[in-house]
Biopython code that builds the backbone (N, CA, C, O; Angstrom):
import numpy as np
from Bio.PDB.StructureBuilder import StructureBuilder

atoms = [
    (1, "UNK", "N", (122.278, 33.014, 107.919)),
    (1, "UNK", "CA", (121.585, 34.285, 108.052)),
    (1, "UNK", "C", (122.228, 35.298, 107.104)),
    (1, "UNK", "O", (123.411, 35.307, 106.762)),
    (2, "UNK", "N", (121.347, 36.082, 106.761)),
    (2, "UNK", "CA", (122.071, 37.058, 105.513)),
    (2, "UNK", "C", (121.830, 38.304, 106.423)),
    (2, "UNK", "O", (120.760, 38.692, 106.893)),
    (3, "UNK", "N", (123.549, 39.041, 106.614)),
    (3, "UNK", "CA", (123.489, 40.149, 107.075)),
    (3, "UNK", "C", (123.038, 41.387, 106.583)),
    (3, "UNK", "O", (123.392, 41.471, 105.407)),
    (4, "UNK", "N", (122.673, 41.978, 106.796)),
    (4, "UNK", "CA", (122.341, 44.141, 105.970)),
    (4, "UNK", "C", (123.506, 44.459, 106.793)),
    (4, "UNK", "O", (124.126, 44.175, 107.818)),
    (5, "UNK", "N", (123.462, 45.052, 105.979)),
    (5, "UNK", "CA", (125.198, 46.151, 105.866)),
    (5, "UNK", "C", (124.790, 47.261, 107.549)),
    (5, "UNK", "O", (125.649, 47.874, 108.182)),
    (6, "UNK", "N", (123.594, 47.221, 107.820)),
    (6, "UNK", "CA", (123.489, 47.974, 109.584)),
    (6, "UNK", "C", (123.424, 46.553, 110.700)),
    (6, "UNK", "O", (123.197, 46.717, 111.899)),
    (7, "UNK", "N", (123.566, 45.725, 110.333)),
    (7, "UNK", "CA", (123.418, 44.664, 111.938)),
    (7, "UNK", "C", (124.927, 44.967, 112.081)),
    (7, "UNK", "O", (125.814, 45.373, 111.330)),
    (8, "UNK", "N", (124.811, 44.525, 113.598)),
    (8, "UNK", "CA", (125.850, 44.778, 114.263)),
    (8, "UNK", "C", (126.580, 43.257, 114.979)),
    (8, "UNK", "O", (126.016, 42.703, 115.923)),
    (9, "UNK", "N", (127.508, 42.867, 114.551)),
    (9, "UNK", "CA", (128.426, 42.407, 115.160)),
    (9, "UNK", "C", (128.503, 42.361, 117.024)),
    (9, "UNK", "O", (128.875, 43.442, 117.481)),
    (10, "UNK", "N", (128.284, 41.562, 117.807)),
    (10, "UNK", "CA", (129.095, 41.775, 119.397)),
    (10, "UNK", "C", (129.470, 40.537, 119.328)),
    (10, "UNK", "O", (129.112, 39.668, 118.533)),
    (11, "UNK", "N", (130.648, 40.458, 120.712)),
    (11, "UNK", "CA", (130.392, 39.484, 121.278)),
    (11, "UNK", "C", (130.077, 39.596, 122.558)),
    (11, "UNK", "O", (130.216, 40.533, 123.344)),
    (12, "UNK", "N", (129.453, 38.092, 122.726)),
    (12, "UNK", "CA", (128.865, 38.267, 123.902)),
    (12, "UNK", "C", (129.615, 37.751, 125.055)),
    (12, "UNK", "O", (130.525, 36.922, 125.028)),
    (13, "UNK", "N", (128.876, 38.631, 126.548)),
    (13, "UNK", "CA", (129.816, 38.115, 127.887)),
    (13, "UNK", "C", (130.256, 36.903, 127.748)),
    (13, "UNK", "O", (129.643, 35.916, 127.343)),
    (14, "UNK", "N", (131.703, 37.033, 128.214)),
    (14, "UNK", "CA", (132.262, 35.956, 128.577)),
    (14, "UNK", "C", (133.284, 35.454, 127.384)),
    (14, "UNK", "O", (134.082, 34.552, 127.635)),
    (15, "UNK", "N", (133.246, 35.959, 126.302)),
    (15, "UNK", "CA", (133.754, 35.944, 125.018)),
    (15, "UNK", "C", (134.738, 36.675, 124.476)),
    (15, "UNK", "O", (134.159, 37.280, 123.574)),
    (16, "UNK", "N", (135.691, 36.947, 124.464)),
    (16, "UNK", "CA", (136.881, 37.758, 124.221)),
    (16, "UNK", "C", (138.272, 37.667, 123.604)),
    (16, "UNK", "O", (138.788, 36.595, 123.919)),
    (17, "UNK", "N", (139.066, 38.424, 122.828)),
    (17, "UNK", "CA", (139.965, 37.666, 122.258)),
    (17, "UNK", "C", (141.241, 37.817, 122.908)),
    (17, "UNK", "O", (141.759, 38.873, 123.274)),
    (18, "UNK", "N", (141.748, 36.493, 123.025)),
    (18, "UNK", "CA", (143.112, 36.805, 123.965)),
    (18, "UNK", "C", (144.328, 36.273, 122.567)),
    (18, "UNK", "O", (144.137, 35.909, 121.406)),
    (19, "UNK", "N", (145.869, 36.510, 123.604)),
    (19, "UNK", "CA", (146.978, 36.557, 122.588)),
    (19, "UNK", "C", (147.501, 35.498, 123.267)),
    (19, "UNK", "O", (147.940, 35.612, 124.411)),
    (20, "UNK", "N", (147.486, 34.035, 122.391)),
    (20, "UNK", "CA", (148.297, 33.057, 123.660)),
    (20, "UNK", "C", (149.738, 33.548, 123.425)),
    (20, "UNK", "O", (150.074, 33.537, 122.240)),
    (21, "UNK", "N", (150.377, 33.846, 124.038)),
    (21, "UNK", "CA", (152.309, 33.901, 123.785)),
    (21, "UNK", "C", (153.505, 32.857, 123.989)),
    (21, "UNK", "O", (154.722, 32.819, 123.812)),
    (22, "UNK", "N", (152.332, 31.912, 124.526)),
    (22, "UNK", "CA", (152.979, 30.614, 124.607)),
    (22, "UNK", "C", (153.089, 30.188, 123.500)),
    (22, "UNK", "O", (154.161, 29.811, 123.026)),
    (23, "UNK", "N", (151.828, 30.176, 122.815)),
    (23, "UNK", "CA", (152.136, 29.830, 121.376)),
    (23, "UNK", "C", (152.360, 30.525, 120.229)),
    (23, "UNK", "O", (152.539, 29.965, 119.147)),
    (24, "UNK", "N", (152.364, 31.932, 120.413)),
    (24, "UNK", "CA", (152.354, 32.601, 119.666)),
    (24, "UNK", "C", (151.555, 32.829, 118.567)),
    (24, "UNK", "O", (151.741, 32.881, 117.351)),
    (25, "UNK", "N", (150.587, 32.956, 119.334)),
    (25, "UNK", "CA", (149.004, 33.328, 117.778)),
    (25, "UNK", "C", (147.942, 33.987, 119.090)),
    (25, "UNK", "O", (148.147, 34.297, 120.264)),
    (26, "UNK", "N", (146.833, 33.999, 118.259)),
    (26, "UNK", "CA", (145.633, 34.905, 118.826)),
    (26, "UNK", "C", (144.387, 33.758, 118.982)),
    (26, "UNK", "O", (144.267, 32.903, 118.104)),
    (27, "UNK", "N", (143.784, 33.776, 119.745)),
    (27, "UNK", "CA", (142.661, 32.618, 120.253)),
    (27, "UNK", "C", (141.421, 33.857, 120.594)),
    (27, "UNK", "O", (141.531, 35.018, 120.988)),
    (28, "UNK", "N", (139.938, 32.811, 120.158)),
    (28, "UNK", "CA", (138.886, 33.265, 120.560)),
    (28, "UNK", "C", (138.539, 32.711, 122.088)),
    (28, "UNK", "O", (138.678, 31.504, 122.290)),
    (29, "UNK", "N", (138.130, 33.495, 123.068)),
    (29, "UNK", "CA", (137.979, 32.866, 124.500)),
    (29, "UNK", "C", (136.445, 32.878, 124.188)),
    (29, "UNK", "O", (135.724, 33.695, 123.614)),
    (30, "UNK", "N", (136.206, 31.609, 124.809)),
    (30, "UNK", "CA", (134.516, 31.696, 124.522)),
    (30, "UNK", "C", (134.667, 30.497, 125.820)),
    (30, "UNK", "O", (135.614, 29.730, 125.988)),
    (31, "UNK", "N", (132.934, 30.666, 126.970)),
    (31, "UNK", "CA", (132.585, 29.374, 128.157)),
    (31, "UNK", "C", (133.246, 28.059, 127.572)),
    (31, "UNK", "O", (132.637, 27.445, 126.697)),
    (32, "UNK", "N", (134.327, 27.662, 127.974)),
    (32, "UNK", "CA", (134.735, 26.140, 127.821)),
    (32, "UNK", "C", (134.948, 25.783, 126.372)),
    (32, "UNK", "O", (134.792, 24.720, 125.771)),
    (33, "UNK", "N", (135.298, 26.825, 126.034)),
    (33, "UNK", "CA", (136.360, 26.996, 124.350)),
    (33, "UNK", "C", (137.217, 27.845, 123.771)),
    (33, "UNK", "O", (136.948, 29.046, 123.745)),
    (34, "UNK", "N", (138.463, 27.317, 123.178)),
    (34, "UNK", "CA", (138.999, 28.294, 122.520)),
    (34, "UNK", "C", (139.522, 27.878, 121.279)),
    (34, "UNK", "O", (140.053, 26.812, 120.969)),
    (35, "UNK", "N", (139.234, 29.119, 120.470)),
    (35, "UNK", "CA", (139.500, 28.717, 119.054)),
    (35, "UNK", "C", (140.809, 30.122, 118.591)),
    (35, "UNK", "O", (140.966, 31.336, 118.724)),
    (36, "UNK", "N", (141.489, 28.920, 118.002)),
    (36, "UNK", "CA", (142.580, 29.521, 117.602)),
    (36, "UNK", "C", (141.994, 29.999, 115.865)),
    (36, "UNK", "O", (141.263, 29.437, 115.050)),
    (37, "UNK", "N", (142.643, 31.110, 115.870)),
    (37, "UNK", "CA", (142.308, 32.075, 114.779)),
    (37, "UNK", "C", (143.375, 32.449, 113.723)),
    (37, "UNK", "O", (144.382, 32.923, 114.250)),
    (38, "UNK", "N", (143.419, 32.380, 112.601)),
    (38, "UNK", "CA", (144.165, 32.375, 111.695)),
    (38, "UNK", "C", (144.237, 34.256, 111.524)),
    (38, "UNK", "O", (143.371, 35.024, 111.943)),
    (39, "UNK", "N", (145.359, 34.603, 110.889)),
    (39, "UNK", "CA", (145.276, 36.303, 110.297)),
    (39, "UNK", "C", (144.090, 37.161, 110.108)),
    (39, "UNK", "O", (143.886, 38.340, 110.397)),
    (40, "UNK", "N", (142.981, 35.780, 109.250)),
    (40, "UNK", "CA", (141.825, 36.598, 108.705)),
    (40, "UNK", "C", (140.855, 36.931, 109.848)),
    (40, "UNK", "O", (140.406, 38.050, 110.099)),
    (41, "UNK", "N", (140.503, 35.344, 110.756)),
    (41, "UNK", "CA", (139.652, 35.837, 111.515)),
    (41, "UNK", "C", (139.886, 36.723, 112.860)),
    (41, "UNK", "O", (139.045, 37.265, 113.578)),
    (42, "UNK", "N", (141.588, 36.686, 112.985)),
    (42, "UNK", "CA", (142.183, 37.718, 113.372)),
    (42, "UNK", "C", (141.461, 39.355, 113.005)),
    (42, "UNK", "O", (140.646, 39.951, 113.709)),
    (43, "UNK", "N", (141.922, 39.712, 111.987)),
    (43, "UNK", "CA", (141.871, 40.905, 111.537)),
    (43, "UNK", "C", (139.883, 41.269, 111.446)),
    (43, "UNK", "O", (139.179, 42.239, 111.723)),
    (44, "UNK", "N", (139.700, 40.235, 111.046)),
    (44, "UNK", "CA", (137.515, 39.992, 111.413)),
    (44, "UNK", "C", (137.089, 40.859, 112.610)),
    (44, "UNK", "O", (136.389, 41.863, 112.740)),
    (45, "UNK", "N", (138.125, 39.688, 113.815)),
    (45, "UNK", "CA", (137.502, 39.971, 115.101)),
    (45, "UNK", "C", (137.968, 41.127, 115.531)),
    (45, "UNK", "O", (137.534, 41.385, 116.654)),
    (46, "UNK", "N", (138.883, 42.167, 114.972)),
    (46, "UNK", "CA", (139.442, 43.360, 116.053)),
    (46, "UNK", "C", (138.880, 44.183, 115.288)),
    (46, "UNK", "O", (139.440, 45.279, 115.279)),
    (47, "UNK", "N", (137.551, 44.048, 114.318)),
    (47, "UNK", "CA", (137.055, 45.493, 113.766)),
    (47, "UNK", "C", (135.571, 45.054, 114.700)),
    (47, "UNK", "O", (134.826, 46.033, 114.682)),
    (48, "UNK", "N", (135.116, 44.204, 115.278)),
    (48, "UNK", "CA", (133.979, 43.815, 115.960)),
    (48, "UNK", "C", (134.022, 44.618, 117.344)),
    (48, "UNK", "O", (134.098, 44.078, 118.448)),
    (49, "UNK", "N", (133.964, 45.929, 117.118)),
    (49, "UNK", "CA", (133.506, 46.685, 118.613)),
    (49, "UNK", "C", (132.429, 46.692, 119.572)),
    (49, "UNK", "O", (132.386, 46.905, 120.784)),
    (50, "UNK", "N", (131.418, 46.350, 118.537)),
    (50, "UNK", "CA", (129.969, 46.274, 119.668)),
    (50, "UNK", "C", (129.113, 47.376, 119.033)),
    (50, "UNK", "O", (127.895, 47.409, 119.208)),
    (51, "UNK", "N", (129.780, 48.287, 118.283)),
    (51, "UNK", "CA", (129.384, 49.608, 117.769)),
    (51, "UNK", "C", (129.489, 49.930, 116.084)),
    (51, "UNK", "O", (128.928, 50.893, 115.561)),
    (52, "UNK", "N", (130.378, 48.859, 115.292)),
    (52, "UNK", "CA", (130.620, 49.167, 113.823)),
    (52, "UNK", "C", (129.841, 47.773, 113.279)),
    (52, "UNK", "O", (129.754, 46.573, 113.540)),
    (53, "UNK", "N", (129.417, 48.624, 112.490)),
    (53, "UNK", "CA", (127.934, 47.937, 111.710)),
    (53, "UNK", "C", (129.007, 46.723, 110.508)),
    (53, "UNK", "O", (130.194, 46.867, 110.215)),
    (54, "UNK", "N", (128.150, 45.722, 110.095)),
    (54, "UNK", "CA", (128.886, 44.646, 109.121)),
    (54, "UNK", "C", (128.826, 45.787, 108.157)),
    (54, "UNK", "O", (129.911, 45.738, 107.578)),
    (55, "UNK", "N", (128.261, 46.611, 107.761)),
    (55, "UNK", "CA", (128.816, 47.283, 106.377)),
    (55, "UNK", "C", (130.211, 48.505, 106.907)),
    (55, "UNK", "O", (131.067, 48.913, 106.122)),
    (56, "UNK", "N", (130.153, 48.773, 107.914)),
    (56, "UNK", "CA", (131.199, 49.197, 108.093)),
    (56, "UNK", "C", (132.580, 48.565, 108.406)),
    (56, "UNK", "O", (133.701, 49.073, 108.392)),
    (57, "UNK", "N", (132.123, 47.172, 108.722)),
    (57, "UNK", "CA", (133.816, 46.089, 109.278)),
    (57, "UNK", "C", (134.095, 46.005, 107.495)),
    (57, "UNK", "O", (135.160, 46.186, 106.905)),
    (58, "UNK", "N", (132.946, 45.718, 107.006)),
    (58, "UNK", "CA", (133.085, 45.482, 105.111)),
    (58, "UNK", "C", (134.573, 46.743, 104.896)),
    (58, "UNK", "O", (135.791, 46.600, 104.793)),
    (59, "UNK", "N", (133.778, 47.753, 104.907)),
    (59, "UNK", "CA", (134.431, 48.989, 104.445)),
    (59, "UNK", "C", (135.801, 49.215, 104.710)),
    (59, "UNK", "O", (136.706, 49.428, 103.903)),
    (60, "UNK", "N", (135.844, 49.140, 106.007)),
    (60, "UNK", "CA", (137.077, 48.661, 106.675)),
    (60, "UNK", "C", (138.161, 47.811, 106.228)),
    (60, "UNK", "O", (139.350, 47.979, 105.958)),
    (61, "UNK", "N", (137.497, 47.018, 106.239)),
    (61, "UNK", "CA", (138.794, 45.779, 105.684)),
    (61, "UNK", "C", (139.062, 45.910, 104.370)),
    (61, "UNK", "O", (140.218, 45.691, 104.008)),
    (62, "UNK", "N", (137.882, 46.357, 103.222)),
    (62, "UNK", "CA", (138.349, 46.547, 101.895)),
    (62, "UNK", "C", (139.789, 47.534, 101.722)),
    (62, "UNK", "O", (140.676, 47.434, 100.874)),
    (63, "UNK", "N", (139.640, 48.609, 102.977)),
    (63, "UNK", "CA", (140.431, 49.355, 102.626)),
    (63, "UNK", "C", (141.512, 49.477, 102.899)),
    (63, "UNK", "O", (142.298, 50.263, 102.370)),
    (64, "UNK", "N", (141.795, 48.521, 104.002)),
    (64, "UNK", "CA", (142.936, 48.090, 104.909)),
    (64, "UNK", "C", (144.210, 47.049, 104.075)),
    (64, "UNK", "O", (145.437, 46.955, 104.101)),
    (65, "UNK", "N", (142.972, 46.336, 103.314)),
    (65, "UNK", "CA", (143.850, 45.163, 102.201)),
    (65, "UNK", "C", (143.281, 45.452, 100.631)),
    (65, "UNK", "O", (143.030, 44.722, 99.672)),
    (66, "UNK", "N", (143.214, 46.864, 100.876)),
    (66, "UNK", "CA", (143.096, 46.992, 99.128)),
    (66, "UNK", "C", (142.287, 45.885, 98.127)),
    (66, "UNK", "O", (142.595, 45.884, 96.935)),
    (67, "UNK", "N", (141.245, 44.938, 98.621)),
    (67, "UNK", "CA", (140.457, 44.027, 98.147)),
    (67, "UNK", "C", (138.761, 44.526, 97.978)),
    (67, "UNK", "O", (138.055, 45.217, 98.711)),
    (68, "UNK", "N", (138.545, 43.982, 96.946)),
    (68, "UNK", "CA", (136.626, 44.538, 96.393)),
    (68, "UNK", "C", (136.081, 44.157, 97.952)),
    (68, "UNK", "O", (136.330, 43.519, 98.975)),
    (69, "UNK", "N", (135.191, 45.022, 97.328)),
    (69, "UNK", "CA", (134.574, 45.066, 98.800)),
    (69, "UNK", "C", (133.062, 43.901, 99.112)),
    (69, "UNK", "O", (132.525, 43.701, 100.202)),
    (70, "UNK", "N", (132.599, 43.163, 97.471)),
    (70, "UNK", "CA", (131.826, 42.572, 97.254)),
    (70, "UNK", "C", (132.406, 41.120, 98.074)),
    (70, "UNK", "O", (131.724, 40.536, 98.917)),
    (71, "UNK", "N", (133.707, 40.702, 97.676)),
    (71, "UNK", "CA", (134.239, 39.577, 98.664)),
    (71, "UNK", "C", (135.004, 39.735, 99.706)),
    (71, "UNK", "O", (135.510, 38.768, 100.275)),
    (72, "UNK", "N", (135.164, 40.822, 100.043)),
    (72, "UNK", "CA", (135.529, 40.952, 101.883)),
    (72, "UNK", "C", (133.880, 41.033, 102.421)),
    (72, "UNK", "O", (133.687, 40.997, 103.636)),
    (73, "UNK", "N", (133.006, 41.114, 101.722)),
    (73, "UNK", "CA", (131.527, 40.853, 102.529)),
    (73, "UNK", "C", (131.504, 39.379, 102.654)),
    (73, "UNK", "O", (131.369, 38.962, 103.804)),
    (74, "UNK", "N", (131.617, 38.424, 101.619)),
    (74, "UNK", "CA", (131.498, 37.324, 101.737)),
    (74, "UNK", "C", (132.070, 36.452, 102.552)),
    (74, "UNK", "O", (131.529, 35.564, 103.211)),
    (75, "UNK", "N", (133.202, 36.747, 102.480)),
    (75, "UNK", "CA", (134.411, 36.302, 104.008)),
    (75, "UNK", "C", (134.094, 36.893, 105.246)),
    (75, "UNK", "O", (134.446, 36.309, 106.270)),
    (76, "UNK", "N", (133.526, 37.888, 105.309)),
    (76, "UNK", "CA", (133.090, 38.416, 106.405)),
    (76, "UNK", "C", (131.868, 37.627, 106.920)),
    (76, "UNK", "O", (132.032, 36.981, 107.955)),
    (77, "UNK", "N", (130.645, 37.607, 106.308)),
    (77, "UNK", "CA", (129.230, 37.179, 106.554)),
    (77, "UNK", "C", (129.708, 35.676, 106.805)),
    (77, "UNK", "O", (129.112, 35.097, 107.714)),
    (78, "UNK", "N", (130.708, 34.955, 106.123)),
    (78, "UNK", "CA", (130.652, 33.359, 106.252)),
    (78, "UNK", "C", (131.410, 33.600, 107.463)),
    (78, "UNK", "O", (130.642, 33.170, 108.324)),
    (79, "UNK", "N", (132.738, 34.144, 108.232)),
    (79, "UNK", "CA", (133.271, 33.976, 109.059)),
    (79, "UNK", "C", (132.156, 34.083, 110.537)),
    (79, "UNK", "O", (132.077, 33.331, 111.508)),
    (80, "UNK", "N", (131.327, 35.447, 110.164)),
    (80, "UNK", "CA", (130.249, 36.077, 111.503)),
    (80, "UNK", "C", (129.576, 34.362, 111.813)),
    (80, "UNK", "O", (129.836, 33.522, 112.674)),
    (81, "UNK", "N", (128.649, 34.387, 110.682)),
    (81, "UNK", "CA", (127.631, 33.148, 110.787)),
    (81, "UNK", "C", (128.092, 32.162, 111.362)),
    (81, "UNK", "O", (127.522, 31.553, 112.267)),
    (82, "UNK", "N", (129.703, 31.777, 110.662)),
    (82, "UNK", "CA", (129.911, 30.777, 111.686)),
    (82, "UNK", "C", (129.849, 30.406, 113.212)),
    (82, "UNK", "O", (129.512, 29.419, 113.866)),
    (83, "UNK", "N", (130.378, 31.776, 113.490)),
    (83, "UNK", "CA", (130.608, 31.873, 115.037)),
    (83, "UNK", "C", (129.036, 32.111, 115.756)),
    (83, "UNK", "O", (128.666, 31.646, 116.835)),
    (84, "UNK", "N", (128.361, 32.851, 114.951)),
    (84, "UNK", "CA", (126.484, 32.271, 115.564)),
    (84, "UNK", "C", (126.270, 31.273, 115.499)),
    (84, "UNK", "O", (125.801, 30.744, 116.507)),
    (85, "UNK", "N", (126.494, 30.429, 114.249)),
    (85, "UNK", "CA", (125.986, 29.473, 114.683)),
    (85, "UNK", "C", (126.215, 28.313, 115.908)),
    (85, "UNK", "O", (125.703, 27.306, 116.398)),
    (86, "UNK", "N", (127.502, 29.328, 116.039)),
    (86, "UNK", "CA", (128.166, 27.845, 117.212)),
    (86, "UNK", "C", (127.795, 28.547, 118.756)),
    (86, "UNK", "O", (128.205, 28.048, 119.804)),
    (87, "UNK", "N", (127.026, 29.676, 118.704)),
    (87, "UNK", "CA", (126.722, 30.716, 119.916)),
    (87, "UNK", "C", (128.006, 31.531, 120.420)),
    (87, "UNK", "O", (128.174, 31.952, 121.565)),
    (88, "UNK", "N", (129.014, 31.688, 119.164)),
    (88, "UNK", "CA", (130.134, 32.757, 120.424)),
    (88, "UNK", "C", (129.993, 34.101, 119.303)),
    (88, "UNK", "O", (130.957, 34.866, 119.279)),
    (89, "UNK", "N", (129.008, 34.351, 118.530)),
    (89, "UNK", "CA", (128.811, 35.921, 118.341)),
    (89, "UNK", "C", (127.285, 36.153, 118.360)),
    (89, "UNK", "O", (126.606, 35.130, 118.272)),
    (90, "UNK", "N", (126.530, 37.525, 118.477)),
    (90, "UNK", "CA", (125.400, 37.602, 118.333)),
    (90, "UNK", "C", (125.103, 39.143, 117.448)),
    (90, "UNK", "O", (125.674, 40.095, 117.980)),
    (91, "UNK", "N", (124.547, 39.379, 116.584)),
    (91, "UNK", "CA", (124.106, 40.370, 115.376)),
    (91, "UNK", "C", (122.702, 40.951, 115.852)),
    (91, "UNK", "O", (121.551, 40.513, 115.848)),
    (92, "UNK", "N", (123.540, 42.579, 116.420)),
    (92, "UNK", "CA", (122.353, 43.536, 117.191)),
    (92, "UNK", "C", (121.494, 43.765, 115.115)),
    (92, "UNK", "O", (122.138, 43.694, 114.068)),
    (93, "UNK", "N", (120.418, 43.947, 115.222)),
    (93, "UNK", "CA", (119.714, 44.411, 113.883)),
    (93, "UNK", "C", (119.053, 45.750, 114.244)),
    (93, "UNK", "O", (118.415, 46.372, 113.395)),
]
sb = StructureBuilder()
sb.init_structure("model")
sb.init_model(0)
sb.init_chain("A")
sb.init_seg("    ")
for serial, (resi, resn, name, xyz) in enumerate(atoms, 1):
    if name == "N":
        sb.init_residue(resn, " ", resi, " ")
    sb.init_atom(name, np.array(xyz, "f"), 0.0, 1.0, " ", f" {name:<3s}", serial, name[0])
structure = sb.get_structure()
């Protein structure tokens, strides 16, 4: 799916990101899964409020890591999609 810079990012009930400390990293909680998350999709998922648009998580992160903002979209849109496609995000339009 190709995002516009106004859809919105959620996740949905039941979906949330926890901090394992057992192991020391950050996991996606999703019904009868969890996916452990590297820095990036770390830093992805804590601009995903429910309320900041993909052109604004864009904006965000360009400015956070000093990177073009043409490929923090691309890492962004491939990271979102993924997680639709597997049903643990959904994109208000």
């Amino acid at each position: 799916m190709n995002l516009a810079t106004s859809d919105v990012p959620v996740m949905p009930p039941g979906v949330r990101l926890h901090e394992d400390k057992v192991r020391n990293r950050w996991v996606l909680l999703a019904p009868e899964r969890a996916i452990s998350l590297d820095p990036v999709g770390h830093a992805i998922l804590l601009e995903i409020d429910g309320s900041q648009s993909f052109g604004g998580i864009v904006s965000t992160l360009a400015g956070k890591y000093n990177a073009p903002e043409d490929q923090i979209a691309a890492d962004v849109a491939e990271f979102i999609n993924g997680l639709m496609d597997r049903c643990i995000l959904k994109v208000l339009g």
